[in-house]
MIKE-169882 format. One record per residue (C-alpha): x, y, z. Coordinates in steps of 0.5 Angstrom, whole numbers, plus 2048, in hexadecimal, padded with zeros to 3 digits. Layout:
// residues N
XYZ ...
***
This chain:
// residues 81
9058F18C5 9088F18BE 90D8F78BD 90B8FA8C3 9058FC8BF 8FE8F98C2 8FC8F38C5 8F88F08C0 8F58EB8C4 8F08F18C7 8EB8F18C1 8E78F68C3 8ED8FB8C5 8ED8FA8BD 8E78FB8BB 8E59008BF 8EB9058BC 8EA90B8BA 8EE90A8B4 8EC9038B2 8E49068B1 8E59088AA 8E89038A4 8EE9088A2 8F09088AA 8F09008A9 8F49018A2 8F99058A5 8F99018AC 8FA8FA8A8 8FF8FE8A4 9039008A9 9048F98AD 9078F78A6 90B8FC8A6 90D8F98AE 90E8F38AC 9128F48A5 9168F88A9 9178F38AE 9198EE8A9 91E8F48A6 9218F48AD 9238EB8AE 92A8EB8AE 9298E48AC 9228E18A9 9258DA8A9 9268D98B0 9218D58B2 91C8D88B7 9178D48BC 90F8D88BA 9098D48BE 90A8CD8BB 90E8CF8B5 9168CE8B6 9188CF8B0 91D8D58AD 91B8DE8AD 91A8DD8A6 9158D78A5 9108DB8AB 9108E18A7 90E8DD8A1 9098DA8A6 9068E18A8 9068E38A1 9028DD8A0 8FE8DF8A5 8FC8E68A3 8FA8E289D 8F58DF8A0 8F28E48A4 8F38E989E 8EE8E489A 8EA8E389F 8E88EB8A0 8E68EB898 8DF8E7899 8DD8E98A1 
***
């Protein structure tokens, strides 16, 4: 579970929302976890400590720029499905 949100493993518990079954639901769903995640960059004291994440140990800020990296990608990605 990530913010204490959703578990976002269970894809079909997502898709299956309610508020997800329209593209101005999934806008507003996908701006809001940038709102979660903007905040919870606002909110580290410090963003050069370095931080295990998966494989990655590397500092707060550097897994920020990789996340963004990422939704990047994911972004690109929903452009030519």
């Amino acid at each position: 579970m990530i913010a204490g949100g959703y578990d976002a493993s269970n894809f079909d518990e997502i898709f299956k929302r309610p508020e997800l079954q329209t593209k101005e639901g999934v806008i507003a769903w996908v701006d809001k976890s940038y709102d979660v995640m903007i905040n919870q960059i606002k909110s580290e004291d410090n963003l050069d400590d370095n931080t295990y994440y998966y494989r990655w140990n590397c500092s707060k800020n550097c897994l920020a720029r990789k996340g963004f990296e990422h939704q990047s990608h994911h972004r690109g990605n929903g452009l030519f499905t």
